[in-house]
C-alpha positions as CSV (number, residue, x, y, z in Angstrom):
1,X,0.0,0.0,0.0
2,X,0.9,3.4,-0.6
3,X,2.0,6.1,2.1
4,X,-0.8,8.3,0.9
5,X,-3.7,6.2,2.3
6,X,-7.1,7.3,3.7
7,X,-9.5,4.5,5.4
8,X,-13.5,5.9,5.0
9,X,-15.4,4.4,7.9
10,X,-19.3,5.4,6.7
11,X,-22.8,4.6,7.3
12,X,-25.4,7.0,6.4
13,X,-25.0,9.4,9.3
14,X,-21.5,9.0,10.5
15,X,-18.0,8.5,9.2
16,X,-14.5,8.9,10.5
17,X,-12.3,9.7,7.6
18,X,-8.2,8.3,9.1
19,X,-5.1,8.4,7.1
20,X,-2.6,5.7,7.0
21,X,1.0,5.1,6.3
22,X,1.8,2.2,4.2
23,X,2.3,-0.3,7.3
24,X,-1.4,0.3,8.4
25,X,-0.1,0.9,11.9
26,X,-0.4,4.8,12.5
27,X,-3.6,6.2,12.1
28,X,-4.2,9.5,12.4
29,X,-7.8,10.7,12.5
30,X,-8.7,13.7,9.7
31,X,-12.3,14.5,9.9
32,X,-15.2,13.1,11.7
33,X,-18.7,13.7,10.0
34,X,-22.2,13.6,11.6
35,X,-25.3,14.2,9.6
36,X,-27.8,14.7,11.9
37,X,-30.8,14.8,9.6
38,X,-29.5,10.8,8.9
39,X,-30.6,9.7,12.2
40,X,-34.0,11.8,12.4
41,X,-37.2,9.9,12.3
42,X,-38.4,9.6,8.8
43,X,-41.6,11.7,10.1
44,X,-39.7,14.9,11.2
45,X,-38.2,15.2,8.1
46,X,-41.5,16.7,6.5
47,X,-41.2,20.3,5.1
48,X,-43.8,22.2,6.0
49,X,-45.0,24.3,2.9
50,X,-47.5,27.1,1.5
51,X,-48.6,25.4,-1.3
52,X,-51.6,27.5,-2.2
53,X,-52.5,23.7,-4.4
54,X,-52.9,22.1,-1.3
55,X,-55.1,19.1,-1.1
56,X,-55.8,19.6,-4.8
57,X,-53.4,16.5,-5.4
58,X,-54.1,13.0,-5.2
59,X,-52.1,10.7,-3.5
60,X,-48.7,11.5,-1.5
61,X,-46.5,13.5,-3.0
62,X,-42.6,12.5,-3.4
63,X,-41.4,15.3,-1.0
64,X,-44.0,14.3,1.5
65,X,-42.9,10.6,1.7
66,X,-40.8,10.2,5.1
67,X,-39.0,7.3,3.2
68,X,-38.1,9.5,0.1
69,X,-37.0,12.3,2.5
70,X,-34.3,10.0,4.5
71,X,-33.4,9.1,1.3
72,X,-32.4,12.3,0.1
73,X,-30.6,12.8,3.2
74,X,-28.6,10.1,2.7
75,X,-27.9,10.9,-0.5
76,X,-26.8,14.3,1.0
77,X,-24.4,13.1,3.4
78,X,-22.9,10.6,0.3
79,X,-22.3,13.7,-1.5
80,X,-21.0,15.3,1.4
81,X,-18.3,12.9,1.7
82,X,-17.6,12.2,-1.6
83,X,-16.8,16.1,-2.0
84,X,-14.7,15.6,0.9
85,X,-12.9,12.6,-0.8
86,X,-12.3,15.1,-3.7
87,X,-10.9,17.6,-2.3
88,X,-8.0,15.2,-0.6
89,X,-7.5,13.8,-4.2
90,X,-7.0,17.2,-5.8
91,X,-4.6,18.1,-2.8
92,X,-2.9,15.1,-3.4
93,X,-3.2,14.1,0.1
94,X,-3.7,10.2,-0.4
95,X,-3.0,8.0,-3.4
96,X,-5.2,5.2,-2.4
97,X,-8.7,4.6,-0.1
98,X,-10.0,2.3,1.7
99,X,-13.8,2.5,2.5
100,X,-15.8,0.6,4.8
101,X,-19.7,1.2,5.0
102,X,-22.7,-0.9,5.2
103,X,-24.0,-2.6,1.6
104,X,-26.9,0.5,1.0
105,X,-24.6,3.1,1.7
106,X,-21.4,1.7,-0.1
107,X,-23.8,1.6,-2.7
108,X,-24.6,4.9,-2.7
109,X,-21.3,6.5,-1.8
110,X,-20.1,4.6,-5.3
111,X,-22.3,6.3,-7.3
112,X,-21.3,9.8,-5.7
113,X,-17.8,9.0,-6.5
114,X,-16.2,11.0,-9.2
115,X,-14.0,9.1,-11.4
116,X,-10.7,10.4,-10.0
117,X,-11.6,9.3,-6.5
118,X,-13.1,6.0,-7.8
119,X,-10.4,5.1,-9.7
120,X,-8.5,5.7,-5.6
121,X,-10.3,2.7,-4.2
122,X,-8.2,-0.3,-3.5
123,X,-10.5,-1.7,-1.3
124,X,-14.3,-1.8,0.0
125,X,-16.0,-3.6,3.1
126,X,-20.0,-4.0,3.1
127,X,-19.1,-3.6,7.1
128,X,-20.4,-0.7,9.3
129,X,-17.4,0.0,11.7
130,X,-18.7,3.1,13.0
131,X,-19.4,1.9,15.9
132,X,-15.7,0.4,16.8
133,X,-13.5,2.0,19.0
134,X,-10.6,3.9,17.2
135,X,-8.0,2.1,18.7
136,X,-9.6,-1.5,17.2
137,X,-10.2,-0.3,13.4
138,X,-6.6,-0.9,12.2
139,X,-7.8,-4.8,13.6
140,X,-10.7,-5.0,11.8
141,X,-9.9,-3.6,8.4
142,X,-6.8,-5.5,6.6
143,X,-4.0,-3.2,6.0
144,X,-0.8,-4.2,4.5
C-alpha cells in the first residue's frame, strides 16, 4: 500500500475519515462527520410548505414521503463525503482509499464518486465500523 492512504469508515450518518501510512499501523484521524438529519425519524423530516395547491393532489406527494426524505438525506451526506474525498484527491493528500460502509450506503457513496476518486479505491467492506472503537479499526480492516 501506498504512504498516501485514507480509510473511510461510513454509514449514512457518521463517518470517520483516518489516514494511514503504508504499514497500516499509525492512524491518524482527519475528519469526523455527523449528519444529523441521517438519524432523524423519517416523520420529522416533512417540510412544512405554502402550497396554495394544497389538497388539490391525489395521493402522496414524493417530498411528503418520510422514506423519500431519508433518502435524500442520505444521499446528501454521500455527496458530502464524496466532495470531501475530492478535495484530498486534488490536494494530493492520499493516493489510495479504503472505505468501509454498510452494503446501501457503499452503494450509494459509489455512485457519488467522481472518477478520480473511484479510480483511488483499493478496497471496500460491506461492514459498518462506526461503531468500533478507534483504537480496534486498524484490527478490523486489513492493511498491509
Amino acid at each position: 500500500m501506498s504512504d498516501k492512504l485514507w480509510i473511510l469508515v461510513a454509514n449514512a450518518s457518521r463517518a470517520r475519515l483516518f489516514s494511514a501510512d503504508a504499514t497500516g499501523d499509525d492512524w491518524k484521524l482527519i475528519d469526523d462527520f455527523f449528519h444529523e438529519e441521517s438519524r432523524a425519524h423519517a416523520g420529522d423530516l416533512l417540510e412544512q410548505r405554502d402550497n396554495p395547491n394544497a389538497g388539490t393532489l391525489h395521493g402522496p406527494q414524493p417530498e411528503n414521503d418520510p422514506q423519500v426524505r431519508k433518502s435524500v438525506e442520505f444521499s446528501r451526506f454521500a455527496r458530502e463525503l464524496s466532495a470531501r474525498l475530492e478535495r484530498g484527491v486534488d490536494s494530493h493528500a492520499f493516493e489510495q482509499l479504503v472505505i468501509a460502509a454498510p452494503p446501501g450506503f457503499l452503494g450509494m457513496l459509489r455512485r457519488e464518486l467522481s472518477q478520480k476518486v473511484q479510480q483511488r479505491v483499493v478496497m471496500d467492506l460491506n461492514s459498518d465500523f462506526t461503531h468500533v472503537p478507534e483504537r480496534e479499526l486498524h484490527g478490523r480492516i486489513p492493511i498491509s
